[in-house]
Steps between C-alpha positions, in 0.01 A plus 500: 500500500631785685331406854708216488816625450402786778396154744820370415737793564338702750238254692181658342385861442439584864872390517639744238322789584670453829800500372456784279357704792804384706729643257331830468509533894869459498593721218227811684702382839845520319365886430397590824781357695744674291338819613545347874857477403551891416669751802382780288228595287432782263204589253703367238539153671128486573433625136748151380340308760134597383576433140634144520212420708238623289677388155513138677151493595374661121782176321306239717165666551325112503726451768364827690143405405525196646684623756214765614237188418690334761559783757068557462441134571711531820355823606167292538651165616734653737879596391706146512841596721768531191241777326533656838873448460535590210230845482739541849821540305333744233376751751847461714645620169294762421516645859878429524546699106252822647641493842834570368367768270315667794658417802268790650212382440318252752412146505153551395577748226725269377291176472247726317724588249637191454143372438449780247783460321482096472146571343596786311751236314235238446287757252652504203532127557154486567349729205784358199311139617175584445531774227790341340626846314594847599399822309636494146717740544747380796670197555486251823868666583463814487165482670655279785783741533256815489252278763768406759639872492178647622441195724813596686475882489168428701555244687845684690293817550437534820 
């Protein structure tokens, strides 16, 4: 039966989902270091950056359930030290992508917005997962495109 052949390949289920979560961490931390990577930033760079996040996370939204399963358990068991890492990295990013869009703006100002913006991605994620369907009348694209827009026209007003 199918347990088996997971037992076999992977070591169990425990095993696989480990795995799988592994590989969604690295793929999210390919993302975010590649904004680490960038001397300058735009709204059109954020705008790129924002949709291949978001299209990732709606392609493997079991991954990003389990994912925030995951992230809930450690909340209330305490955060092991490569979530810490890893959560590290994401914020880093964010900070690092805002900073260079505002270099005016102060430390605090910009760890809010990078805050507000990382959750202002995870929404459409969030609502396609349990709703599973838009209005009738508007695709997932253009309503990412349309979504991300006003996200960023907010977000960089100061």
């Amino acid at each position: 039966q199918n347990s088996a052949a997971i037992s076999y390949h992977f070591g169990g289920k425990e095993k696989l989902v480990e795995m799988a979560m592994q590989r969604h961490k690295e793929t999210l931390l390919k993302i975010f270091t590649d904004i680490l990577e960038e001397k300058e930033m735009s709204k059109e760079k954020v705008g790129q950056f924002a949709t291949r996040l978001v299209q990732y996370l709606i392609q493997y939204e079991g991954a990003y359930r389990t994912g925030r399963q995951i992230e809930m358990r450690n909340i209330k068991e305490g955060m092991e030290s490569c979530d810490r890492e890893f959560t590290g990295i994401q914020m880093k990013a964010l900070k690092h992508m805002i900073g260079l869009l505002m270099p005016q703006a102060s430390e605090k100002v910009v760890t809010i917005k990078a805050v507000q913006f990382f959750s202002s991605l995870a929404y459409p994620t969030i609502y396609l997962d349990m709703f599973g369907v838009l209005e009738q009348d508007i695709s997932v694209e253009v309503f990412l495109e349309q979504y991300i827009n006003q996200v960023i026209e907010t977000l960089f007003t100061l």
